[in-house]
N, C-alpha and C positions, 0 to 999 in steps of 0.2 A: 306462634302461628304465622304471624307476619314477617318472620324473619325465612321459616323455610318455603313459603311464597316465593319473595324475593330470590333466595337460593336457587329455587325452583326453575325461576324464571331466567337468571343468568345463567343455568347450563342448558337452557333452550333457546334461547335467543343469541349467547354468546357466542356460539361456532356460526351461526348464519351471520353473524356481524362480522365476524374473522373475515368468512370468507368474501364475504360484500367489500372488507376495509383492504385486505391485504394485495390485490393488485394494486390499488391506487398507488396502496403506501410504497410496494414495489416499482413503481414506474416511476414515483417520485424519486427515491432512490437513487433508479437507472441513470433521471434526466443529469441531475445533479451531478452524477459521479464523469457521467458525458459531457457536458461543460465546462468539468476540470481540467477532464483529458484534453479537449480540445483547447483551451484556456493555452495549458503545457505546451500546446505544438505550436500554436502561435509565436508564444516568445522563443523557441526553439529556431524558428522560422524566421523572424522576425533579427536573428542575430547578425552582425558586420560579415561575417564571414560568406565570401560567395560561396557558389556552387562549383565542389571540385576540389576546393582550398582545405588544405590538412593543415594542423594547429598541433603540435605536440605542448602539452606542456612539461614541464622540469622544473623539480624544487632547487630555486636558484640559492638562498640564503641557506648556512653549515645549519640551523634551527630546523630548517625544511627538511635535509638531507637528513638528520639522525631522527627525526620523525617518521621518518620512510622508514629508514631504517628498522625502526623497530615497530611498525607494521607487516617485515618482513617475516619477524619472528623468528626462535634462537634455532642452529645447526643442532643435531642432536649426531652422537655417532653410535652408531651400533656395531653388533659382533656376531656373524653369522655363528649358528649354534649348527654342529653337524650331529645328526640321530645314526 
């Protein structure tokens, strides 16, 4: 008896809890996720590099180059089929 009380009473009270709890938890969330962001543009910002200044970089060492390289990913050939 005491047990479907209980039940009773978590699918009545538990949606108005939801809904009382889940902004918060949302906005806590948001702030958090906003602080990162911002966090990121800081050291972004915050880098030697003026304003204007282009940086290329290039895989200097043959280790770097055959690692690009095969990020490149293999040639494949094909053979056009006529209908």
């Amino acid at each position: 008896m005491t047990f479907l009380i209980i039940l009773i009473l978590i699918f009545v009270i538990g949606p108005s809890l939801i809904r009382l709890l889940f902004p918060f938890l949302l906005k806590s969330f948001i702030k958090r996720a906003q602080k990162q962001m911002n966090q990121q543009f800081q050291q972004q910002n915050n880098s030697n590099s003026r304003e204007g200044e282009i940086n290329i970089k290039k895989p200097t060492t043959s280790k770097e180059k055959a690692a690009h390289k095969d990020e490149l990913g293999e040639y494949v050939d094909f053979e056009e089929i006529k209908e």
